[in-house]
VOTOR-800968 format. One line per 8 residues: number of its first residue (from 1); their letters; for each residue x, y, z of C-alpha. Coordinates in steps of 0.5 Angstrom, whole numbers, plus 500, padded with zeros to 3 digits. Layout:
NUM	a	X/Y/Z  ...
END
This chain:
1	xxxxxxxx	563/552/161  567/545/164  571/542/160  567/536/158  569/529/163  568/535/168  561/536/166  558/529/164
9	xxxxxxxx	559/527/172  554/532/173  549/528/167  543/526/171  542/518/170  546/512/169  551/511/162  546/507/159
17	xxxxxxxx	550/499/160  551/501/168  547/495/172  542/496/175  541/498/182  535/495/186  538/491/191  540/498/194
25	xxxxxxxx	533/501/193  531/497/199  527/491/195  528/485/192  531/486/185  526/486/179  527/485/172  530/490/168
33	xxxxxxxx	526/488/161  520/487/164  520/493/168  522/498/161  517/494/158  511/497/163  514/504/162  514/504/155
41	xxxxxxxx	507/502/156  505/507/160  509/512/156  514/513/161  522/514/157  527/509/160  533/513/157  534/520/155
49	xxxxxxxx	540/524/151  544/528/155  545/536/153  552/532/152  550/528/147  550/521/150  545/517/152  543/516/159
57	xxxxxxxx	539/511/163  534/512/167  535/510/175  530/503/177  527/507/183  525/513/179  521/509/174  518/505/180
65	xxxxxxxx	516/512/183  514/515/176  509/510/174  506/509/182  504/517/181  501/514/174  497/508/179  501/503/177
73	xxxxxxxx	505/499/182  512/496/180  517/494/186  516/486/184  516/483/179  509/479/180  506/486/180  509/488/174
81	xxxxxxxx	507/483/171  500/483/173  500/491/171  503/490/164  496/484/163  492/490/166  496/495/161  493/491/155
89	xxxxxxxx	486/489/157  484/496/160  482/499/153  477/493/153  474/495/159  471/500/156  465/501/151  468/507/147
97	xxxxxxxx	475/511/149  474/516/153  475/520/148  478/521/141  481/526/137  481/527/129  484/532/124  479/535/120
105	xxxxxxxx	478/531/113  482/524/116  479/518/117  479/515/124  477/509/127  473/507/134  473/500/137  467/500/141
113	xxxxxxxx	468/493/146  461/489/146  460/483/149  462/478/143  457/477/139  451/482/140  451/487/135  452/495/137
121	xxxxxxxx	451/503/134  455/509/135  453/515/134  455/522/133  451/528/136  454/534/134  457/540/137  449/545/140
129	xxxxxxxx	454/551/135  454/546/128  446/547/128  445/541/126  439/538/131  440/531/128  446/526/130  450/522/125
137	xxxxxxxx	452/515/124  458/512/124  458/505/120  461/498/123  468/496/119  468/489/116  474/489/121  475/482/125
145	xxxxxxxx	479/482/131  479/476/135  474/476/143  477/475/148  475/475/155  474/480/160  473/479/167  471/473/166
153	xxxxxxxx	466/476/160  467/474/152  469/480/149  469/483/142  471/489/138  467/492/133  470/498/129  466/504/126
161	xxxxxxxx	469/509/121  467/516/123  465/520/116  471/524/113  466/531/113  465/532/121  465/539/122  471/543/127
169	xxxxxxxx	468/541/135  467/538/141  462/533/139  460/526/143  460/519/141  454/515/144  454/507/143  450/502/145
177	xxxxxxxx	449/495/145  443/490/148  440/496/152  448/498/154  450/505/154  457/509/154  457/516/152  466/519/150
185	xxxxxxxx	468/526/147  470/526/140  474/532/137  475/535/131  481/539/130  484/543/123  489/539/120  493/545/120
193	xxxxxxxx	492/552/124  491/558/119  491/564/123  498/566/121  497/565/114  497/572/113  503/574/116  506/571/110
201	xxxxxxxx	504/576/106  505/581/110  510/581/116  509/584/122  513/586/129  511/587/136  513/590/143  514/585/148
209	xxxxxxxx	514/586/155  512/585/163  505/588/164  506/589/172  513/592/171  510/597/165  507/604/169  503/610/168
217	xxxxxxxx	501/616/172  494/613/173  498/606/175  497/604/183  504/602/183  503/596/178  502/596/171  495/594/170
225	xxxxxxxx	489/592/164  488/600/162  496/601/161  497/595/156  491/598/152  495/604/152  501/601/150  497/597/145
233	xxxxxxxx	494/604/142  502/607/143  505/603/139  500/600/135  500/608/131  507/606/130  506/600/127  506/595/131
241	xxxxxxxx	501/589/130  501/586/137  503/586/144  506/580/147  506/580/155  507/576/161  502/570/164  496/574/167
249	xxxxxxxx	495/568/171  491/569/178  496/568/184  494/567/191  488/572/192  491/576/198  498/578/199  503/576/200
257	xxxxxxxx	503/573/193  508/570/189  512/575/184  514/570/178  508/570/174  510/563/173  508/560/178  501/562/178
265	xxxxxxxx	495/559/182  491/557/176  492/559/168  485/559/167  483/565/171  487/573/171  490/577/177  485/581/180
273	xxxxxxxx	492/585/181  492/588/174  484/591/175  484/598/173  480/601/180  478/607/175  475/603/170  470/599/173
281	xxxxxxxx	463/603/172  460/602/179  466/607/182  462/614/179  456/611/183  460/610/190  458/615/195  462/621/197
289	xxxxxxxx	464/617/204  466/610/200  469/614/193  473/618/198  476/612/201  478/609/195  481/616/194  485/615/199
297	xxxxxxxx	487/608/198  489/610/191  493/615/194  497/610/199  500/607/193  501/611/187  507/614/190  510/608/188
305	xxxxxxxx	510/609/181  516/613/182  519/608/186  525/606/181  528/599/184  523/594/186  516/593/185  511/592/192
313	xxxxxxxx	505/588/189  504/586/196  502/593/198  498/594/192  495/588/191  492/589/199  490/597/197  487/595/191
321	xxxxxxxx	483/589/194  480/594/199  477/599/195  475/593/190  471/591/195  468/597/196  465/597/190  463/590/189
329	xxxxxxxx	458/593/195  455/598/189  449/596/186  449/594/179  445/597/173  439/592/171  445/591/165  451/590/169
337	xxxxxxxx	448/584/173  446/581/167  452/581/164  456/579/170  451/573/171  451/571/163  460/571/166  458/566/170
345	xxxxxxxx	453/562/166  459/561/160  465/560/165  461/555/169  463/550/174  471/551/174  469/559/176  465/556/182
353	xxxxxxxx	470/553/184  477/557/183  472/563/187  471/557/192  479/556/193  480/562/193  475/565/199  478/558/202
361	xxxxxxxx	485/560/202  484/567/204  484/565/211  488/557/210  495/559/209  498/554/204  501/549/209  494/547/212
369	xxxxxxxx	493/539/212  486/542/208  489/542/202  491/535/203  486/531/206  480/527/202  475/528/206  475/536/205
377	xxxxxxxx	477/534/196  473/538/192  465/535/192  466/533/199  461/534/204  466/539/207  468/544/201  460/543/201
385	xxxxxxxx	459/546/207  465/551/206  462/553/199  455/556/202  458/558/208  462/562/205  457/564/199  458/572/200
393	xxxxxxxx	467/571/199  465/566/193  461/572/190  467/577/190  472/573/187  467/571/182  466/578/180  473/581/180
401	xxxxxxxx	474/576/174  468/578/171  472/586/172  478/582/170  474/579/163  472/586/161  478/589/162  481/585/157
409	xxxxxxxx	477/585/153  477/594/152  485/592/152  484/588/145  479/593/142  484/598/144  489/594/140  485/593/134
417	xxxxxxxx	482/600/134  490/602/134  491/598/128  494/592/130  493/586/126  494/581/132  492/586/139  494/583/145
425	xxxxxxxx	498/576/145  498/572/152  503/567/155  501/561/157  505/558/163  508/551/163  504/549/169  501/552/176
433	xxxxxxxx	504/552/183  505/546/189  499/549/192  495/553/187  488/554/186  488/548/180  493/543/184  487/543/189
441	xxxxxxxx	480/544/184  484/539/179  487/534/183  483/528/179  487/529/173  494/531/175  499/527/178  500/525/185
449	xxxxxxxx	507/527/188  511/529/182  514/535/180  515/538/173  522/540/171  529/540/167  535/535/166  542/538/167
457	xxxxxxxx	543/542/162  549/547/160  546/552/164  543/548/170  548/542/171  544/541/178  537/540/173  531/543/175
465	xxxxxxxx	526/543/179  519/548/178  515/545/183  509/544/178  504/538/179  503/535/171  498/532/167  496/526/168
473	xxxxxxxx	496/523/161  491/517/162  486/522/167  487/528/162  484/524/157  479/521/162  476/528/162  476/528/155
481	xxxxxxxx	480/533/155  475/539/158  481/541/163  486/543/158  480/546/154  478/550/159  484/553/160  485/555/152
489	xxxxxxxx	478/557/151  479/563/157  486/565/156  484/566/147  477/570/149  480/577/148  487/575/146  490/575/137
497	xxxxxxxx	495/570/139  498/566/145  505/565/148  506/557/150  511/557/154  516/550/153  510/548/148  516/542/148
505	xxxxxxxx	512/539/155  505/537/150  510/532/148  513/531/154  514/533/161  521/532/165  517/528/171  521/529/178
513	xxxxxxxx	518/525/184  518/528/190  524/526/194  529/526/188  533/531/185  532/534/178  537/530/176  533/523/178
521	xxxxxxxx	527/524/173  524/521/168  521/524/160  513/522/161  510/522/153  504/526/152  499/524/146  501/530/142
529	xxxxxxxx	496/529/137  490/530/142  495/537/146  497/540/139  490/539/136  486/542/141  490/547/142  490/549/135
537	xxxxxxxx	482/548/135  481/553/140  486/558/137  482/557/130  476/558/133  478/565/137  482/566/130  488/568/134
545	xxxxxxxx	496/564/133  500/561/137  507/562/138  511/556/141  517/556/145  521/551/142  527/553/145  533/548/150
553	xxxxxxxx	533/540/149  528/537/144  527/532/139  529/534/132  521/532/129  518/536/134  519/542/130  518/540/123
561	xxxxxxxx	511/537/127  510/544/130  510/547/123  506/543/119  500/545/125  502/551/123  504/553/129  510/559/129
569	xxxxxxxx	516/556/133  521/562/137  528/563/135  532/568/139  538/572/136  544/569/141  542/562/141  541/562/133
577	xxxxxxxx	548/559/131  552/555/124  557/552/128  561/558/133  558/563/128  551/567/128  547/564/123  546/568/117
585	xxxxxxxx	539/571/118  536/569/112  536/562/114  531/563/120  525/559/120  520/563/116  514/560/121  516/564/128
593	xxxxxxxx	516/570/132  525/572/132  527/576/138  534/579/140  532/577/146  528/573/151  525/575/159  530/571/162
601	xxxxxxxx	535/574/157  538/581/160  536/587/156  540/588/150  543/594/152  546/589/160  547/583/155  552/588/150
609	xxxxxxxx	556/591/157  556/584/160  552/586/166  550/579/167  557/576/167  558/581/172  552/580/176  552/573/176
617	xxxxxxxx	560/573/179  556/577/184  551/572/186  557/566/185  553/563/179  559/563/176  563/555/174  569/558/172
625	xxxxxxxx	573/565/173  569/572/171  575/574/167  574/566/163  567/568/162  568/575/161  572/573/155  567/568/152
633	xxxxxxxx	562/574/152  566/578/149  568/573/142  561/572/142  559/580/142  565/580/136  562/574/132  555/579/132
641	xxxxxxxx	559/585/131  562/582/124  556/579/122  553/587/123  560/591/120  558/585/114  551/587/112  552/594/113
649	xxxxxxxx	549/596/119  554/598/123  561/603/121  567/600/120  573/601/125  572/603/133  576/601/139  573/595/140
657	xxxxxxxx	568/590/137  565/587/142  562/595/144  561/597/136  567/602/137  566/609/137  563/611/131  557/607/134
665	xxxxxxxx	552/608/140  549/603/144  543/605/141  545/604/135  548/597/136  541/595/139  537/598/132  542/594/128
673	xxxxxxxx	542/588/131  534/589/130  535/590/123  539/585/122  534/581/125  529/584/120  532/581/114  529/574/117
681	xxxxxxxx	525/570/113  521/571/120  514/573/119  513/576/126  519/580/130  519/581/137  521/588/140  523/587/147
689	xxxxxxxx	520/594/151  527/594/155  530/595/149  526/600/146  527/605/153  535/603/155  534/599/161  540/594/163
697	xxxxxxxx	537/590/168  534/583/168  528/582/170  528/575/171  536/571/173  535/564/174  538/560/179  536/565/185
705	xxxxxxxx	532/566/189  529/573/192  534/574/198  540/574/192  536/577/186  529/581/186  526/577/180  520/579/177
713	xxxxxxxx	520/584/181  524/590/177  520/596/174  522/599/167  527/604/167  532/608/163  539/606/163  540/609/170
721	xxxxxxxx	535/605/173  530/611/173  522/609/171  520/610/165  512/610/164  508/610/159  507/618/160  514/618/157
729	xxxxxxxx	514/614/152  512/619/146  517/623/147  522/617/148  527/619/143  530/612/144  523/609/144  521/612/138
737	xxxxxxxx	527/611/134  528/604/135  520/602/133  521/607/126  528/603/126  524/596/126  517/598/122  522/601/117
745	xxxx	527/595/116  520/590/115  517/594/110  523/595/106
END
């Protein structure tokens, strides 16, 4: 770490009193008061805190380029001016809001905009699921507020109370005024997520892992759907309550694809390279000659099983999608078909639409002026033509989501079968690549020209850059709401829980313009009522809970706000301190999932050893000496140690602190800081699968690319690196020892 004048020349922004500096912008100076007004308007933040505590002020330019990606022009005065007119009219514009989200049992309100004078209705028509066949009335407040004209039109507001006893759901409003007609999205939200009510009473633990990384003797090189119900059913009968794995999400449909899982084409739709060949019925029907290739394609791969160093999802993916192919071809039972078209039938257009990218992008690489151009956008005469052309294509990639759908679901049955309270519990990625499947199909409520990101902070004094296109807040809304729905509803059909990843960007995202550097962005709100709402409605309805990753720079309520909709926070044993000491255990948060470590932490058994010092001096990631940064470690692991010597956990005495002295093991250590990590208030703990086998390799080291370091790409091994499959697990002593540790430490 820099001593602190060093690291503030690495903040992002301007220190708040500096003057602005438009004139070098390349146009004629604008207003400052003016220009931050707009930006409140549109929810876009002017100043921002810096991890170093100070407030910085957001560059003109880069607020300019931010609301443009919001459709609002702002490079003169008079077109501030006149957007900020049109920021006040604009609601009304409309008959009814394009949407409204409420808490169960609350009033609310819905201004219904009518010209002034004439009388107006608004109705409820409720969700097909409530049963109720008739609608409601919503009733006219005595609540005046003053007309005023509208493109020349008087306007006036009347305003309806909605009835406190709405029932949860996706419902409609529907107004009408002097044979004039609109129609919005009502959503009725719980108050507060219930689903991890029962975790108080009992607590529960669970293994988390990378599911791609985690093999058998049966994988194709890759871990797969039947090797998570495996696991589940594993370390299920040991106790565990869920398995925590990485997003599933889909990536590019034929190699090569993107290793990291989050950077996915949708997060709506699954990886086809997770399909389990065996498993699909049709194969015991395949002819000899067909049966026999996909013998063979099986056998191309699955020596890689034994492959210890590095994952080759390529080579997989491409085995796989030919034998999958195979088997498309195979004639469906009468009963099969059926549940395939009743698949399609429920996921619906979006379905359409991602197999119709999909059979696109097979053959146009990601580069192609295609995916940029409006005349070949989603519903234009050309994605038209393409949709029937390639009919046959969009069929297949169909299909191989409806394998992916049944998988999961026999991977959850398996877990719930195995005794798990939760079962499978997925994570959600913060967003989708530059030039992914929902970055083509979803362009008409994401954000033109903008990347999402970070702020420099301790770890990352340049900032970062994820190369993922935002919501758009106004659009998102337009849509009432169905895009992010969707995604909810297909990741929560077959799960107990799920993972979102920085939950923090439902409240704000860190907003890179193209061009810019990570440093020169801004913080653009999100109505987190409505976000938080529907993700809890949603994870309501599939009686799942959710788990957000409330970790890095946040506003001191966020938190509270989280727990009190009842969704869990994370905490994570290093990063839990009082001061420069850890934090006593008994005073983590009850409502959130604890760890010793996280995916982009090393392995525990790395972190004790220091191997992450090691290698990032390796890679040149270092800001100051190895020898510096070695010693920082060690203080640290001393502090930890103490606090375990202190509790019991550990012997006293040995060599030295930071390796638990030679009275204790490695292993011993990583079972006492998991035991440690039991005497939280936490009600689910996480026990990471590296940790559980001895690997010391980090499977994700940030601030590298591909050439430097092979991220997400590490197969599970043991402490030497050799792989270690899930055929091995039961008679892993270690495996085996650290689970009983865990299940023992929670139920005593």
């Amino acid at each position: 770490m820099k001593a602190p004048d060093q690291q503030q020349a690495h903040i992002s922004g301007t220190p708040v009193d500096s003057p602005g500096d438009s004139a070098a912008a390349g146009h004629e100076p604008v207003d400052q008061h003016l220009l931050q007004r707009l930006a409140d308007a549109h929810g876009v933040g002017t100043t921002f805190q810096g991890w170093d505590g100070l407030p910085y002020s957001v560059a003109e330019e880069t607020l300019i380029k931010v609301l443009a990606a919001l459709g609002v022009q702002a490079h003169t005065n008079p077109l501030i001016e006149a957007a900020l007119a049109e920021a006040e009219v604009a609601p009304w514009r409309r008959m009814l809001p394009p949407a409204v989200v409420v808490q169960q049992g609350e009033s609310a309100q819905v201004p219904v905009h009518v010209r002034d004078g004439a009388t107006a209705r608004l109705s409820i028509e409720l969700e097909a699921v409530t049963g109720a066949d008739q609608p409601v009335e919503a009733i006219q407040q005595d609540i005046w507020v003053p007309p005023r004209d509208v493109d020349g039109v008087p306007t006036g507001r009347a305003t309806f109370g909605l009835p406190q006893g709405l029932p949860l759901g996706w419902h409609t409003l529907h107004a009408e005024s002097e044979g004039v007609t609109a129609q919005g999205t009502l959503v009725v939200v719980p108050s507060r997520l219930t689903t991890a009510e029962a975790l108080k009473q009992r607590r529960g633990w669970g293994l988390a892992t990378q599911l791609y990384s985690v093999r058998s003797k049966r994988s194709w090189g890759i871990g797969d759907f039947a090797d998570l119900a495996d696991l589940a059913t594993l370390s299920g009968a040991r106790g565990a309550d869920y398995v925590l794995v990485n997003p599933l999400h889909a990536a590019e449909p034929v190699p090569p694809v993107q290793p990291s899982p989050y950077s996915p084409s949708t997060r709506r739709f699954f990886h086809p390279l997770y399909i389990r060949v065996e498993d699909i019925p049709e194969l015991a029907y395949l002819k000899p000659r067909k049966r026999a290739s996909v013998d063979s394609l099986l056998e191309q791969v699955q020596s890689l099983n034994r492959n210890g160093e590095r994952l080759d999802r390529d080579s997989v993916y491409a085995a796989k999608l030919q034998a999958l192919e195979l088997l498309f071809h195979a004639r469906r039972s009468p009963t099969r078909q059926a549940a395939f078209e009743e698949f399609c039938r429920i996921s619906g257009s979006g379905l359409d639409d991602f197999a119709l990218w999909s059979a696109i992008r097979e053959d146009i690489p990601p580069e192609d002026p295609l995916w940029t151009d409006p005349g070949c956008a989603l519903g234009s005469a050309e994605a038209e033509s393409l949709r029937e052309k390639l009919a046959d294509r969009i069929g297949f990639h169909r299909w191989l989501q409806w394998i992916c759908d049944e998988q999961l679901e026999n991977a959850q049955q398996a877990a719930r079968r195995a005794g798990m309270r939760l079962g499978v519990v997925h994570d959600l990625a913060v967003g989708v690549d530059l030039s992914s499947a929902d970055a083509w199909t979803l362009r008409s409520v994401l954000a033109p020209g903008i990347s999402v990101g970070a702020p420099p902070d301790m770890y990352n004094q340049l900032g970062q850059d994820w190369n993922q296109p935002p919501w758009h807040p106004g659009r998102l809304a337009d849509a009432g709401y169905a895009p992010f729905r969707n995604m909810l509803s297909t990741v929560l059909r077959h799960a107990g829980g799920i993972r979102v990843d920085h939950i923090l960007g439902l409240f704000r995202l860190w907003w890179v313009p193209a061009g810019n550097s990570p440093r020169d962005g801004a913080y653009v709100r999100y109505d987190h009522e409505a976000l938080i709402g529907i993700l809890a409605l949603e994870a309501q309805r599939a009686g799942a809970v959710v788990i957000g990753e409330d970790l890095g720079t946040f506003e001191p309520w966020v938190r509270d706000y989280l727990a009190a909709r009842g969704i869990l926070g994370t905490s994570i044993l290093w990063f839990e301190n009082d001061g420069d000491s850890p934090l006593p255990p008994e005073r983590y948060r009850t409502q959130a999932l604890a760890s010793v470590n996280t995916h982009d932490l090393p392995p525990t058994a790395g972190y004790l050893a220091g191997d992450h010092v090691a290698l990032r001096s390796r890679l040149g990631l270092l800001e100051r000496s190895e020898e510096q940064e070695r010693a920082e470690h060690t203080a640290t692991l001393e502090k930890m140690m103490g606090l375990l010597r202190e509790r019991g956990l550990l012997p006293e005495g040995g060599e030295s602190a930071a390796a638990a002295g030679p009275l204790a093991s490695e292993e011993q250590t990583i079972e006492a800081l998991h035991r440690l990590l039991a005497q939280s208030p936490s009600v689910l703990l996480g026990v990471a699968l590296v940790d559980a086998v001895g690997e010391r390799r980090v499977q994700n080291q940030p601030g590298t690319t591909e050439a430097l370091y092979p991220n997400w790409q590490v197969p599970l091994g043991d402490p030497e690196g050799r792989p270690v499959l899930i055929d091995d697990l039961p008679g892993n002593a270690r495996f085996n020892s650290l689970l009983a540790a865990v299940s023992e430490a929670l139920n005593s």
